[in-house]
C-alpha positions in Angstrom: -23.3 -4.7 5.7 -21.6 -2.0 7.9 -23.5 -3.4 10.7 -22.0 -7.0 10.4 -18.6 -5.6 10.5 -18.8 -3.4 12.9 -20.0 -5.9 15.1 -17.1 -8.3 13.9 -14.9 -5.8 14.7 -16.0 -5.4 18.5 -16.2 -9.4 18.9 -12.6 -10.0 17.4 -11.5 -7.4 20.4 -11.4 -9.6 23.7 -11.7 -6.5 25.9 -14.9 -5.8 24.0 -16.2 -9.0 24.0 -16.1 -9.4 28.1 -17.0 -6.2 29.3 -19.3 -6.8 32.6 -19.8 -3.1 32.7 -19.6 -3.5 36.6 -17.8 0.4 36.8 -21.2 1.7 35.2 -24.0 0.5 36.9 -26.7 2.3 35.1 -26.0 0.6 31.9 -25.1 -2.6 33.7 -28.9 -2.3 34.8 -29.7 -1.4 31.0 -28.0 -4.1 29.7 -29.4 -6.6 32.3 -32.8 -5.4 31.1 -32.3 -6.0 27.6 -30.9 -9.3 27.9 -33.4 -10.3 30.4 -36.6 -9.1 28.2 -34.7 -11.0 25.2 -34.5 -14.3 27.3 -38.3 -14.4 28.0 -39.3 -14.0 25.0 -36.6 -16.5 23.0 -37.9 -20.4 22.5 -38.3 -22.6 25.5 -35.8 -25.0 23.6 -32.8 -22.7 24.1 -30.6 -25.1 25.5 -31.7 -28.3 23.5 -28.7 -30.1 22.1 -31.5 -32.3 20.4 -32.8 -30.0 17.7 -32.2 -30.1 13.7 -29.9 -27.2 12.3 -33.3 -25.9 10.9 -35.1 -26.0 14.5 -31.6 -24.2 15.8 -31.6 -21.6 13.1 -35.1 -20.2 13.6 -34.2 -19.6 17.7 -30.9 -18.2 16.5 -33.5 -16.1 13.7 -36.0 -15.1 16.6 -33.3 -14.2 19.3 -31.5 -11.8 16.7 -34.6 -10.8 16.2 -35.5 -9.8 19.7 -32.0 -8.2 20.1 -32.5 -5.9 16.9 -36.2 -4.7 18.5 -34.7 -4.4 21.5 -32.4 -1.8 20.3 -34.5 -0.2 17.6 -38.2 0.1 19.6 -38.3 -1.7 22.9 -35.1 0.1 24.7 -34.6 3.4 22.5 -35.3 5.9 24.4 -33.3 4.3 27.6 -30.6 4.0 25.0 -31.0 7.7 24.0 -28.5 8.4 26.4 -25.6 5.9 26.2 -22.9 6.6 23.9 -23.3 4.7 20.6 -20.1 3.0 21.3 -21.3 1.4 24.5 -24.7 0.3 23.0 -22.7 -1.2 20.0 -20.8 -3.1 22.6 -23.9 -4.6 24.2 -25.4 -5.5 21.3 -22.6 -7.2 20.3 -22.0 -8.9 23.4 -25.8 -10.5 22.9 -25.4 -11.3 19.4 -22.2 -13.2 20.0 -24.2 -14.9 22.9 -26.8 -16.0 20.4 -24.5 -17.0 17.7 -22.2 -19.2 20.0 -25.3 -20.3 21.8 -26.3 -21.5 18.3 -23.3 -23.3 17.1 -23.2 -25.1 20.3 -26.7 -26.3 19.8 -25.3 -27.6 16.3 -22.1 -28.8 17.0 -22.9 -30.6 20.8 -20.1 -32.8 21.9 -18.0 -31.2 19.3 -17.9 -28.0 20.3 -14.2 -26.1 21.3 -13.3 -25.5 24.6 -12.0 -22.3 24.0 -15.7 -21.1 22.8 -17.5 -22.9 25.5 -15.2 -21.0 27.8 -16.4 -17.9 25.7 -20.2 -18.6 25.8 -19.7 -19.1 29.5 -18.5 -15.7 30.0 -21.1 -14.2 28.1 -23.7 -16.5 30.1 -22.1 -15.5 33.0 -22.7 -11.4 32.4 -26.2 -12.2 31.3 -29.9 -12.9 33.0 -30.7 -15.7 31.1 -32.7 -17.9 34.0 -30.6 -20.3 35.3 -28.7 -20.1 31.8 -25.0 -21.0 33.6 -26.7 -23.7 35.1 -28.0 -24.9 32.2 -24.7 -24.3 30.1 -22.8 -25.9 32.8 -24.5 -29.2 33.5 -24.5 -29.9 29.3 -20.3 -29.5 29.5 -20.4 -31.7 32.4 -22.8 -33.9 29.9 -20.3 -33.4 26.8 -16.7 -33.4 28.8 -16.1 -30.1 26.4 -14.4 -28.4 29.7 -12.6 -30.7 31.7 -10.6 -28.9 33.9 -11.3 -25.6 35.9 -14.5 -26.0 35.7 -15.3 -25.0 39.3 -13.9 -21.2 37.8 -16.2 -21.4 34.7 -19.4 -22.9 36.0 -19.0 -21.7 39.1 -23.4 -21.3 40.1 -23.5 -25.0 38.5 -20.8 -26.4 40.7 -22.4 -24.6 43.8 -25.8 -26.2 43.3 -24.0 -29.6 42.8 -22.0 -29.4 46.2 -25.5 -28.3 47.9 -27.6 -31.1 46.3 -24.5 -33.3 47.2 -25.0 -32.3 51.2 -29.0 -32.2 50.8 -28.2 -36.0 50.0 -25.8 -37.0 51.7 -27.5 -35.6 54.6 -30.6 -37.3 53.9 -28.8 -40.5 53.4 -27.2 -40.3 56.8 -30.6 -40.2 58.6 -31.6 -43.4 60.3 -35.3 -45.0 59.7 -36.1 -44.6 63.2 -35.1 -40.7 63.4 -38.2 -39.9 61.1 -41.6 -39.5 62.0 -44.6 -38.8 61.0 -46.9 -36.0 62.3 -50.4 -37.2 61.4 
């Protein structure tokens, strides 16, 4: 029970809850590490808006899970070495990643702004393949974040604009510029 209010403690605290660790590189590795490992080995269905609470739950179950072995086998002795206080913060950081993650797979179209703009910042610090691509084209989807968006999603808005061009470029080529090399 500690545990689960320590870690409420740490995710009530906004300076906690964003820290990109970017002034300690070694541990910004670390944590990279851990989140990466964690996001191969969590279900395929991660960003599904289509599952049943149940279905949701048991990758919610699996990725806290991962996190807890992560810290307690996987990662202990590179953790050895970081202050507890720092490896209480990442851990934090993931489980509030997972948790959101969750009640976004739940809620869908109903989900706040203010905790999409949350999960996107956690997204954003984390190695999840292609996760703020992902994350981004389901607001575009929902409408959750209207505004700024090009701030928030900023990788999703990037590959947008460049499969804009690759388009429009395509589309501007006449019939008689292609041929083929047989």
């Amino acid at each position: 029970m500690e545990f689960k209010r320590l870690i409420r403690k740490l995710t009530d605290n906004e300076r906690v809850e964003f820290a990109d660790f970017k002034d300690n590189p070694k541990l910004k590795q670390l944590r990279d590490q851990i989140d990466q490992y964690i996001s191969h080995k969590v279900h395929e269905n991660y960003f599904s808006l289509d599952l049943s609470k149940e279905q949701s739950a048991k990758i919610l179950f699996w990725e806290k899970k991962m996190i807890e072995n992560c810290f307690n086998v996987y990662f202990k002795l590179d953790l050895k070495n970081v202050l507890e206080e720092q490896v209480q913060l990442i851990r934090a950081q993931l489980l509030m990643k997972a948790e959101l993650m969750h009640e976004f797979r739940i809620k869908g179209k109903s989900f706040s702004p203010e905790k999409m703009k949350k999960l996107a910042k956690l997204m954003h610090n984390s190695l999840v393949i292609n996760g703020m691509i992902e994350l981004g084209e389901l607001n575009e989807k929902l409408g959750i974040i209207k505004q700024g968006v090009d701030t928030i999603f900023p990788e999703y808005i990037q590959l947008c604009n460049e499969l804009d061009e690759l388009v429009q470029g395509v589309g501007t080529q006449k019939d008689g510029d292609y041929h083929e090399q047989n």
